[in-house]
N, C-alpha and C positions, 0 to 999 in steps of 0.2 A: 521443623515439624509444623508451624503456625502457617510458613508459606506454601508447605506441602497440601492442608486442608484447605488451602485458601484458594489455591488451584482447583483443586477438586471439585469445590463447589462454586465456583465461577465455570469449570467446565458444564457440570449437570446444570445448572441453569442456561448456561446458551444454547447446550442438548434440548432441554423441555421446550425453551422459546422457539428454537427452530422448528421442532416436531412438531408442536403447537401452532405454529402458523404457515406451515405447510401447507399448499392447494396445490387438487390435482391436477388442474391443468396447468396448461402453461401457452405460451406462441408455440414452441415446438410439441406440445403435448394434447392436439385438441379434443373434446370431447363429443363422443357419442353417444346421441341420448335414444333408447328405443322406445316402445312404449305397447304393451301388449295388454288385454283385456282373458278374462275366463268367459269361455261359454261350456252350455252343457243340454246334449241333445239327445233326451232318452241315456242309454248304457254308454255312450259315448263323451271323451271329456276334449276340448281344444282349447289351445291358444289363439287370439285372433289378434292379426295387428291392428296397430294404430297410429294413421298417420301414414305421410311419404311413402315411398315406393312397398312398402308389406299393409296399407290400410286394406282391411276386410280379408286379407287373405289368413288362412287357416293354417296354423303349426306353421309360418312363415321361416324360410332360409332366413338369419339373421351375417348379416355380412360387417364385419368388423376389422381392422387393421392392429396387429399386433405394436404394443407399445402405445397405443390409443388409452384415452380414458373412455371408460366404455361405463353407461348409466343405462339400466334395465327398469323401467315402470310396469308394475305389476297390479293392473286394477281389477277387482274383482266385480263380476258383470251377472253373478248368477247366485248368489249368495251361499256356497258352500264352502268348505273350508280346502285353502290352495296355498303353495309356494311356488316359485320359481329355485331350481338348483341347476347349477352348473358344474357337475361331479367331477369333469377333470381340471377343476378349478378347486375344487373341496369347495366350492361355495350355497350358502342353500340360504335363499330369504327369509325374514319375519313372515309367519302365517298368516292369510288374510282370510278373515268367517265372514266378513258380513256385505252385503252388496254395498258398491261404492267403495269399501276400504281398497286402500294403494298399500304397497311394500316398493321398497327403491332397495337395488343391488348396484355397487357400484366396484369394479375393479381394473386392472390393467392385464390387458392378454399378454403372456411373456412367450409362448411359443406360438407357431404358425399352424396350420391344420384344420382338420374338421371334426369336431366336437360335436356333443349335445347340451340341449337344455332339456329339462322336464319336471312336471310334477308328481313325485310317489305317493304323498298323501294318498292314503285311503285306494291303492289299487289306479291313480288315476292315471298313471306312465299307462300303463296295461291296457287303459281305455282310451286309451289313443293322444293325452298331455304329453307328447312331445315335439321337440322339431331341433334344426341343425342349427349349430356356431360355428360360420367358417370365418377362420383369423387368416390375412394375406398379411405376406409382410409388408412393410414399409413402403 
């Protein structure tokens, strides 16, 4: 019985250790960092890129490889209140209010295809917070 519990909790601690010092990338796992800003133009809401091939561009294609670490910078450039979500992901960022405040999303795309990103806050998909996630495979 003593070496039954003793397994036990020599198991759940190498479990915590390892889950605990787990990082998401790896050599075979690199990461993808994006990095998008808020603007806002009259009735109109966008994302703009930032940076490498989408800088300056509006609701940019975001092009991503499935099975990647994928890291989304979220800075807000206009002071109203924003997230980033990735609905066929169930993922939705910390809210950003105030100009200059960042949010970071970070995950791993498990299937291939063409998704969205956007912000519902306050009617803002509607006003035009959105643009594409397209994941290739490998």
């Amino acid at each position: 019985m003593k070496f039954k519990i003793a397994v036990v909790i020599v198991l759940s601690v190498i479990s915590t250790l390892t889950t605990v010092g787990a990082t998401p990338s790896s050599k075979d796992r690199p990461i993808t960092h994006i990095t998008l800003r808020t603007e806002s133009d009259g009735d109109h809401r966008h994302f703009v890129g930032v940076g490498g091939t989408i800088d300056g561009k509006v609701n940019p294609d975001l092009f991503v490889k499935a099975w990647d670490v994928v890291e989304i910078t979220l800075i807000n450039n206009d002071g109203l209140k924003h997230h980033i979500g990735l609905p066929d992901f169930f993922i939705t960022s910390h809210e950003v209010m105030e100009k200059g405040a960042k949010t970071v999303v970070t995950f791993v795309p498990f299937k291939s295809g063409g998704f969205t990103y956007n912000c519902i806050l306050d009617n803002h998909k509607e006003m035009g917070m959105k643009g594409g996630l397209i994941i290739r495979n490998r």
